[in-house]
C-alpha positions as CSV (number, residue, x, y, z in Angstrom):
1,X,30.6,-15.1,-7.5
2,X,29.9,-18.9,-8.0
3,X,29.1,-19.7,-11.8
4,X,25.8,-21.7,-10.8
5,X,24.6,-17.7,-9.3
6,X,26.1,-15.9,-12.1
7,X,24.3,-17.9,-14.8
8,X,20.8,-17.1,-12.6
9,X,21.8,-13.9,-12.5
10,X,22.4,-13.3,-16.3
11,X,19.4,-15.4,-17.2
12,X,16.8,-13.2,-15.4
13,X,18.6,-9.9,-16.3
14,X,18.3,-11.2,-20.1
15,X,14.9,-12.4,-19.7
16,X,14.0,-8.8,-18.3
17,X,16.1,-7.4,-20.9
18,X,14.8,-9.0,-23.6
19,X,11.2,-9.7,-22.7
20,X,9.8,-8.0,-19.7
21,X,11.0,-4.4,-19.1
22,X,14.3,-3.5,-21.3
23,X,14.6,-0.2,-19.4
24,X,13.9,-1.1,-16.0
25,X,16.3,-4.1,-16.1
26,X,19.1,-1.3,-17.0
27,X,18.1,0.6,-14.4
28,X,17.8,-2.2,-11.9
29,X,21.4,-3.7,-12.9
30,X,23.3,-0.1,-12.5
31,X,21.7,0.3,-8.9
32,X,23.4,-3.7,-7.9
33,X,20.1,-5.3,-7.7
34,X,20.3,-8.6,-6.9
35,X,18.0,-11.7,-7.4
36,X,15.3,-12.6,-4.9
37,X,15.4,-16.8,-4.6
38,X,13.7,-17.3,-1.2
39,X,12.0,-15.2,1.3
40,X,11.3,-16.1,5.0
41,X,10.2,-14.1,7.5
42,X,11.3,-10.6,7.5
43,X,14.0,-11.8,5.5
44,X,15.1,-12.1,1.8
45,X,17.7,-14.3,0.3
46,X,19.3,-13.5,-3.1
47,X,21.0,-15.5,-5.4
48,X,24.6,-15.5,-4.0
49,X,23.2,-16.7,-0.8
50,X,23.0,-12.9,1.3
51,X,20.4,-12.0,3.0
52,X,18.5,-8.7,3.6
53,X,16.0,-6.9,5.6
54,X,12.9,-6.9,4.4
55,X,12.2,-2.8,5.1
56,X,10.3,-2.2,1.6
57,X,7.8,-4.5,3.1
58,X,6.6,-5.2,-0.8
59,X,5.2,-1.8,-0.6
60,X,2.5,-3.3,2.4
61,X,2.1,-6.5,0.6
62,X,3.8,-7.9,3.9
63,X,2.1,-7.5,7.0
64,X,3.2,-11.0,8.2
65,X,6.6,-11.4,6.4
66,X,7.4,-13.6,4.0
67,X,5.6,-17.4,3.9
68,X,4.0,-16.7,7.1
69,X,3.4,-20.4,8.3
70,X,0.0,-20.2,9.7
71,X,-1.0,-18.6,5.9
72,X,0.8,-21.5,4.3
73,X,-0.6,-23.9,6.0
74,X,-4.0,-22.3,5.2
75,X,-3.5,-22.5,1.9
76,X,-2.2,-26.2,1.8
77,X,-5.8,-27.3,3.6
78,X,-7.6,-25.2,1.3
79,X,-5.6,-26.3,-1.7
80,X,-6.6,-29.9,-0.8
81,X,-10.5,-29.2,-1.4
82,X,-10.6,-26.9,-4.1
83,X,-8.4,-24.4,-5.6
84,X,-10.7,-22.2,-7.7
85,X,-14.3,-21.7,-7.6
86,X,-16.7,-23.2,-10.5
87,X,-18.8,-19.7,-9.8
88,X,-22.0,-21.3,-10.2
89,X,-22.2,-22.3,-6.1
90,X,-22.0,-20.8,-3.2
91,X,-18.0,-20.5,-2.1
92,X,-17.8,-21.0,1.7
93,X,-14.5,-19.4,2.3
94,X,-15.6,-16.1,0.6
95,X,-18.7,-15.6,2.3
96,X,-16.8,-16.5,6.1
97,X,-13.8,-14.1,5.0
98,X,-16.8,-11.4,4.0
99,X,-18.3,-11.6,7.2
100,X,-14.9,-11.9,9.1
101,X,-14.6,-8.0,7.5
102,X,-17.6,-6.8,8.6
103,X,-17.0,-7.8,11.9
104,X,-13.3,-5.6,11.9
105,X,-14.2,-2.6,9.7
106,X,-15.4,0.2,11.2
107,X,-18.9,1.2,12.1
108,X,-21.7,-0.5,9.6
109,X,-19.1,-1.4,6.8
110,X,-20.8,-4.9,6.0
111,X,-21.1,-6.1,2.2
112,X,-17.6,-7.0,0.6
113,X,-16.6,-7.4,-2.9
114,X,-13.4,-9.2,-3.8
115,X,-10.7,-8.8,-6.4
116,X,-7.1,-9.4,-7.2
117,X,-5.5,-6.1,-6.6
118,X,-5.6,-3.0,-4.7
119,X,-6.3,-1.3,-8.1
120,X,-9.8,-3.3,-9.0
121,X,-10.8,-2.5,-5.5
122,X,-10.8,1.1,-6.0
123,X,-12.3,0.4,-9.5
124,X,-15.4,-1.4,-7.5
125,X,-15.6,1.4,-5.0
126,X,-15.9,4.0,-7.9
127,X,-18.4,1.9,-9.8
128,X,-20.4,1.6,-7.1
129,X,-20.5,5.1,-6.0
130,X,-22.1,6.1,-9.3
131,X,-24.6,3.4,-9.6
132,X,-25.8,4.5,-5.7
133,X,-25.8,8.1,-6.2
134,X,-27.0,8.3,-9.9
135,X,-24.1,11.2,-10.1
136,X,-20.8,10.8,-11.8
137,X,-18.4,13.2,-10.3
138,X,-15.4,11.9,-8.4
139,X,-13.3,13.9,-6.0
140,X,-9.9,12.9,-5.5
141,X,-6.8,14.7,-3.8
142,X,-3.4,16.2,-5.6
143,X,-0.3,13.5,-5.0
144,X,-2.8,10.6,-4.6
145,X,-2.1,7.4,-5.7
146,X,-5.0,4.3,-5.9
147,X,-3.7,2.4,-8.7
148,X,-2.5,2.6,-12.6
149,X,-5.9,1.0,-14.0
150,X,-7.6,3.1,-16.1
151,X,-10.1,4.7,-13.5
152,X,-7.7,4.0,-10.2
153,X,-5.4,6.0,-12.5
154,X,-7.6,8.7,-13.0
155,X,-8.2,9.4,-9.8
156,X,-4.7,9.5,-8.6
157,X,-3.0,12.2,-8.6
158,X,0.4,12.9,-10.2
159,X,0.2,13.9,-14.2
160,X,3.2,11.9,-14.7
161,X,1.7,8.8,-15.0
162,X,-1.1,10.0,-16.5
163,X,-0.3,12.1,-19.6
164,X,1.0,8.6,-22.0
165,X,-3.4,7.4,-21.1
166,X,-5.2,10.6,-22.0
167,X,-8.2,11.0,-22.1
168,X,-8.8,9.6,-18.6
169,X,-12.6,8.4,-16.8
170,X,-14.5,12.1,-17.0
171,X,-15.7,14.0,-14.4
172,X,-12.9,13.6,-12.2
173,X,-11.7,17.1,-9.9
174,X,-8.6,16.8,-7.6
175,X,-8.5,19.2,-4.9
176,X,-5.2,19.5,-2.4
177,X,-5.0,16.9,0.3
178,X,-5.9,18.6,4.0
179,X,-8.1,21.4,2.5
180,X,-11.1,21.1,3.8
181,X,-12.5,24.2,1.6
182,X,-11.4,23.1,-1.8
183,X,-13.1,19.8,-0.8
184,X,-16.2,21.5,0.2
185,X,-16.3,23.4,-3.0
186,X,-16.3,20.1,-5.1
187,X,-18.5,18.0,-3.2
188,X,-22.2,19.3,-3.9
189,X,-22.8,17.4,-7.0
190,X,-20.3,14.6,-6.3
191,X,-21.0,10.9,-6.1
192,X,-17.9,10.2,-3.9
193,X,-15.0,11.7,-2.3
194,X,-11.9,9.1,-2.6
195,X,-8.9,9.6,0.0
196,X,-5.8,7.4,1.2
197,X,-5.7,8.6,5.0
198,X,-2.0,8.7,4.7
199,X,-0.6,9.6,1.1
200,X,1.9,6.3,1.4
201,X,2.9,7.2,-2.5
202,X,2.6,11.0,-2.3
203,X,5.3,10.8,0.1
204,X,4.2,9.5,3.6
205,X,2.0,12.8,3.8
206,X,-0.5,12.0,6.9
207,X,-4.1,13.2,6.7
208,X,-4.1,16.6,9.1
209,X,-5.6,16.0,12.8
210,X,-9.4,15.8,12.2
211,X,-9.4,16.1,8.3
212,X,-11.0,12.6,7.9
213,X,-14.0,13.5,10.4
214,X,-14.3,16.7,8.7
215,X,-14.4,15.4,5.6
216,X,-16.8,12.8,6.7
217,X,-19.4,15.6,7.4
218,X,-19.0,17.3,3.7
219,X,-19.8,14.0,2.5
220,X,-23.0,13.5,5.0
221,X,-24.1,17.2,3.9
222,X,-23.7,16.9,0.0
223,X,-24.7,13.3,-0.4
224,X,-21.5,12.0,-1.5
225,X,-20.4,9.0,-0.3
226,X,-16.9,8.9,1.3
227,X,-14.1,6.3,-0.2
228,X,-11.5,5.9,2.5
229,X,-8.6,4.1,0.2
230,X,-7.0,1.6,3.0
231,X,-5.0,-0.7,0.1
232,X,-1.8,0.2,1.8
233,X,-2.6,1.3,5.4
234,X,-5.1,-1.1,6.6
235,X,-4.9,-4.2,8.6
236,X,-2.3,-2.7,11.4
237,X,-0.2,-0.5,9.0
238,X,-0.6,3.1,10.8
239,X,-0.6,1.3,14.5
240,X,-4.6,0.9,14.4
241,X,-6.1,-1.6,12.6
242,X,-7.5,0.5,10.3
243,X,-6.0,4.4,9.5
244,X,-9.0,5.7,9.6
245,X,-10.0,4.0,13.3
246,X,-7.7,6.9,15.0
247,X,-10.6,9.6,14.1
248,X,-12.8,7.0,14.4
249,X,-14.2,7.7,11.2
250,X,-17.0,5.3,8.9
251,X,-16.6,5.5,5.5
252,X,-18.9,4.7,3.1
253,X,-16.5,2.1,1.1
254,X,-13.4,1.2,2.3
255,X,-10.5,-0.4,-0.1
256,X,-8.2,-3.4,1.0
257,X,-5.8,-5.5,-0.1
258,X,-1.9,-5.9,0.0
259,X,-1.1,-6.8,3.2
260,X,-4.9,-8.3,3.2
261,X,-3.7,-12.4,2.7
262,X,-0.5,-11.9,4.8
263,X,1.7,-11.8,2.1
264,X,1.1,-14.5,0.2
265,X,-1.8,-15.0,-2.1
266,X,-3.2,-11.6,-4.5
267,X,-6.8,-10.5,-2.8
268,X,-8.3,-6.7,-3.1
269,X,-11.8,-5.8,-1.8
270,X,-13.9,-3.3,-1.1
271,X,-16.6,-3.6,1.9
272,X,-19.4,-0.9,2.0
273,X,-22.2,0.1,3.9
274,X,-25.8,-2.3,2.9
275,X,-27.3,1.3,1.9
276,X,-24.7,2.1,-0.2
277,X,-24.4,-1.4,-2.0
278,X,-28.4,-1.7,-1.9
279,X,-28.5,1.5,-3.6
280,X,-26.1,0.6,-6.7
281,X,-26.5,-3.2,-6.7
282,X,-29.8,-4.6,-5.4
283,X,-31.7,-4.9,-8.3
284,X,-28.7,-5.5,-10.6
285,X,-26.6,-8.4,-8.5
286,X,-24.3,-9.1,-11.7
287,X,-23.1,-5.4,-12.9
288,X,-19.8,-5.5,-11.5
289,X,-18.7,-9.3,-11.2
290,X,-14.6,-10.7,-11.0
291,X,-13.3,-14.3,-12.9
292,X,-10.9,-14.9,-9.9
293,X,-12.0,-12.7,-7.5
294,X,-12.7,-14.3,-3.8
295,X,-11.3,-17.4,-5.1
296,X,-11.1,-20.0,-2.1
297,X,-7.0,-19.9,-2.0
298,X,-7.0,-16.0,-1.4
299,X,-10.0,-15.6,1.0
300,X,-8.3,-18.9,2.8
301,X,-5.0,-17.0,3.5
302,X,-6.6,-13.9,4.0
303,X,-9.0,-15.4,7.1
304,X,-5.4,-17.3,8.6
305,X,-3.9,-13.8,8.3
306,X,-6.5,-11.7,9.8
307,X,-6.2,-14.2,12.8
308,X,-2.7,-14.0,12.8
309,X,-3.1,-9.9,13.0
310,X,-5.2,-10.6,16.4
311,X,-4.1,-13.7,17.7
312,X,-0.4,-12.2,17.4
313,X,-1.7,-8.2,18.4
314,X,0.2,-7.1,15.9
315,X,-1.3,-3.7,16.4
316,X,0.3,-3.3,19.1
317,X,3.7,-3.9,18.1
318,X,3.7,-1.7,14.5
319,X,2.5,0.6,16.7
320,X,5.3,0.1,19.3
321,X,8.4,-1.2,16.6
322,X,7.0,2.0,14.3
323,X,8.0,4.4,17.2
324,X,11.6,3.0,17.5
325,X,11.3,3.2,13.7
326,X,10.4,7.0,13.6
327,X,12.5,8.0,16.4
328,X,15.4,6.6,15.0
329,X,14.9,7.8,12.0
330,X,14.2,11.5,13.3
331,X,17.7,11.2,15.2
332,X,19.2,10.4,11.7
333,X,18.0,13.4,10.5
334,X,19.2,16.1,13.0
335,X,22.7,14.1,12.8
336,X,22.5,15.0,8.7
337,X,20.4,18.0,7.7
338,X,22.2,18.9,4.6
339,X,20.8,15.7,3.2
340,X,17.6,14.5,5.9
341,X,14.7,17.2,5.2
342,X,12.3,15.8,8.0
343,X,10.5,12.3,8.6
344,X,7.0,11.3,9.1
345,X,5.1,8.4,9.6
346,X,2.4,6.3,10.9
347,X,3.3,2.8,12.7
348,X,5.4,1.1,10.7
349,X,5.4,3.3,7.4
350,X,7.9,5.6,7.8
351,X,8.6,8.2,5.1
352,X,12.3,9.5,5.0
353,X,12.3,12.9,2.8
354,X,15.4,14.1,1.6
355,X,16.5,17.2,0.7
356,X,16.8,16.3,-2.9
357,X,16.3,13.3,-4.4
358,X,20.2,12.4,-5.9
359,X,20.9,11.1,-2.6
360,X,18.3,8.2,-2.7
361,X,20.0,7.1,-5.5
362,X,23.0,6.7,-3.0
363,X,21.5,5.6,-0.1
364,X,18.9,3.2,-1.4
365,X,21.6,1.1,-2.7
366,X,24.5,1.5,0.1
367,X,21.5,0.1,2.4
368,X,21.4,-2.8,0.0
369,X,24.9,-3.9,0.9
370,X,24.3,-3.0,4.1
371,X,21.4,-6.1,3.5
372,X,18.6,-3.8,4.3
373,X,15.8,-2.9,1.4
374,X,13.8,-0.3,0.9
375,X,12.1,1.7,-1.7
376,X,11.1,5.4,-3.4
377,X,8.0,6.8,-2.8
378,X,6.1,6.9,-6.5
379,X,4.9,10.3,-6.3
380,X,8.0,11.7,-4.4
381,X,10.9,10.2,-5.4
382,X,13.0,12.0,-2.8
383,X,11.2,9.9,-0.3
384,X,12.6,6.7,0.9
385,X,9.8,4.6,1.9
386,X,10.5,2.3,5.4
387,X,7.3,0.0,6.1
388,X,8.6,-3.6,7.1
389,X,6.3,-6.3,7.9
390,X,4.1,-6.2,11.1
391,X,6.5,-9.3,13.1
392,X,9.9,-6.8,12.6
393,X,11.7,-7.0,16.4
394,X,13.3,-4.2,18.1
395,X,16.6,-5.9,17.2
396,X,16.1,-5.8,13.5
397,X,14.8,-1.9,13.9
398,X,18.2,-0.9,15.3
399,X,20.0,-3.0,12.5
400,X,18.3,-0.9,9.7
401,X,18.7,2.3,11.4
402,X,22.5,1.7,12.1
403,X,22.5,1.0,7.8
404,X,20.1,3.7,7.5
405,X,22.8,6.2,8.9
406,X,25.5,4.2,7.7
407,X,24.0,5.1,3.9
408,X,23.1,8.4,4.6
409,X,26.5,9.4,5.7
410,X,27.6,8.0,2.6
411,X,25.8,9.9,-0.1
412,X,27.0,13.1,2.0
413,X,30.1,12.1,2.0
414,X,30.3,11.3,-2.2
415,X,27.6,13.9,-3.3
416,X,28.2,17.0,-0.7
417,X,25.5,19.5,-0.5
418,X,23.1,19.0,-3.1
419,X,20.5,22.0,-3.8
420,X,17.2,21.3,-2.5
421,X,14.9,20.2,-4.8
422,X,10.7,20.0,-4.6
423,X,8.9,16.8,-3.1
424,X,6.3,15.3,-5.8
425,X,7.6,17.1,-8.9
């Protein structure tokens, strides 16, 4: 390796090391992880000069890539006029991006509120649903995952990141993703029911066939308002603009953000039905209220980005590159079933589940040399996560699946039969 790539390499190990996540950068440096310089496209450039295959995708952050150009440029103009809002005005890019939103959501979704993360978005969305229903209980499922802030955290649903925080938000009942009784049970006295319509953490666990309409009707019949959590599957994900759009379901609130700027500037929001909002916020216009939130940079990329998802129909083609993806994938699987469990998916997040989860340790880093990424699943860590951006071609799909089963035959090949181990432990 060239000394000018070795001394970047050592500096940003030591600067983990020493002052950002001493474990991790252990971790990190065992598994050959490299250092990202420049990103373009659906491609990532480390500090030697090789490049990789963008199939962790930033966990959805990138619907469009990397530095998408129509987002840049965006940004550029916008950055020209005036980076951050004084707050005391009216801010013209939020309130177009807000209406852009309620044009796209589903049914009578109409009054946004924006933030910097996926996590504040589901913190607004819970907020809310107390202040309109004057009731504090929140249903959530087992295995869900809507963030590591305090109240995203508590409505997730894996102990392990939980425990080191007790005690969480009160009030707060999970009940097992799919079971429509259990959620039934919980609901009378709710203020909300929240629920990801694909479990993208949990392991790529899809919502069963009519759970999300069925769910919709407890909610109508116990007056709590449904939270469909769309942080990581909206915006063309799942193969639909929106999960939730395949049962053609309305939520109350819907959450957004990742992939909601294209890539390349932190937004979250949460849009909501007027009755809803009315209910918590119409008297009270300054309860919940975010420093940096909607700031004209964000809402700028995020308006060049939702064009970008239409003008470009990339619906159509995570829904088409996401059933090579799958396919492929499957095939994989049948070829290796001492290691391959099963795989699942929805457009372009694909969920790989292995039979136990010492072979992701393998594979994840023999696709690395391969120049492919991709990434766990939080909650089920014997999941290998495939979601690259929205623009992946038909060419780069076969290039990962030929690493995929590349890696896969490797970790059979050094590890042998493994004994099956539980997803989501």
């Amino acid at each position: 390796m060239p000394a000018a790539s070795q001394a970047i390499f050592d500096e940003t190990y030591e600067n983990y090391r020493a002052y950002l996540n001493p474990p991790l950068a252990r971790v990190m440096k065992l598994s050959g992880s490299p250092v990202e310089i420049s990103a373009q496209g659906c491609t990532i450039t480390d500090h030697t000069g090789k490049t990789y295959l963008d199939f962790a995708g930033g966990y959805g952050v990138f619907t469009l890539g990397h530095r998408h150009p129509r987002v840049l440029a965006a940004v550029r103009e916008q950055l020209d006029a005036m980076a951050l809002s004084g707050r005391t005005m009216f801010n013209p890019i939020m309130g177009r991006l807000a209406k852009r939103l309620a044009e796209i959501t589903p049914g009578d979704l109409q009054i946004s509120f924006f933030a910097n993360s996926g996590a504040e978005a589901v913190e607004g969305a819970l907020k809310l649903a107390r202040a309109a229903t004057k009731r504090t209980k929140i249903v959530a499922t087992v295995n869900a995952y809507h963030g590591k802030t305090l109240g995203a955290l508590s409505v997730s649903g894996r102990a392990y990141y939980q425990t080191a925080y007790a005690p969480l938000v009160p009030d707060v009942v999970h009940v097992p993703f799919g079971d429509l009784d259990a959620l039934a049970a919980q609901t009378g006295d709710a203020a909300a029911f929240v629920v990801e319509p694909v479990q993208a953490e949990g392991g790529v666990r899809l919502a069963p066939p009519g759970y999300l309409r069925a769910a919709r009707q407890v909610c109508d019949r116990s007056g709590a308002l449904l939270i469909i959590d769309e942080v990581q599957t909206g915006l063309g994900r799942c193969g639909t603009l929106f999960a939730c759009d395949a049962e053609e379901v309305v939520p109350d609130v819907m959450t957004l953000a990742k992939g909601l700027s294209g890539g390349v500037m932190p937004i979250g929001a949460y849009i909501a039905r007027a009755g809803a909002w009315n209910a918590a916020y119409a008297r009270a216009p300054l309860m919940h209220t975010s420093t940096f939130g909607g700031n004209e940079l964000a809402c700028a990329a995020a308006l060049a980005a939702i064009a970008v998802v239409f003008d470009d129909d990339l619906v159509t083609n995570a829904r088409e590159r996401g059933g090579e993806l799958l396919h492929g994938a499957q095939t994989i699987a049948a070829r290796y079933p001492a290691a391959v469990a099963g795989v699942r998916g929805a457009g372009l997040l694909v969920g790989v589940e292995l039979t136990n989860e010492g072979y992701a340790g393998t594979i994840i880093p023999e696709l690395l040399k391969r120049g492919v990424t991709a990434a766990w699943t939080l909650n089920a860590q014997q999941v290998i996560r495939l979601e690259p951006p929205l623009i992946v071609t038909a060419a780069q799909i076969a290039t990962a699946l030929h690493a995929l089963e590349e890696a896969v035959g490797v970790a059979v090949a050094r590890l042998g039969a493994l004994p099956p181990a539980a997803v989501g432990r």
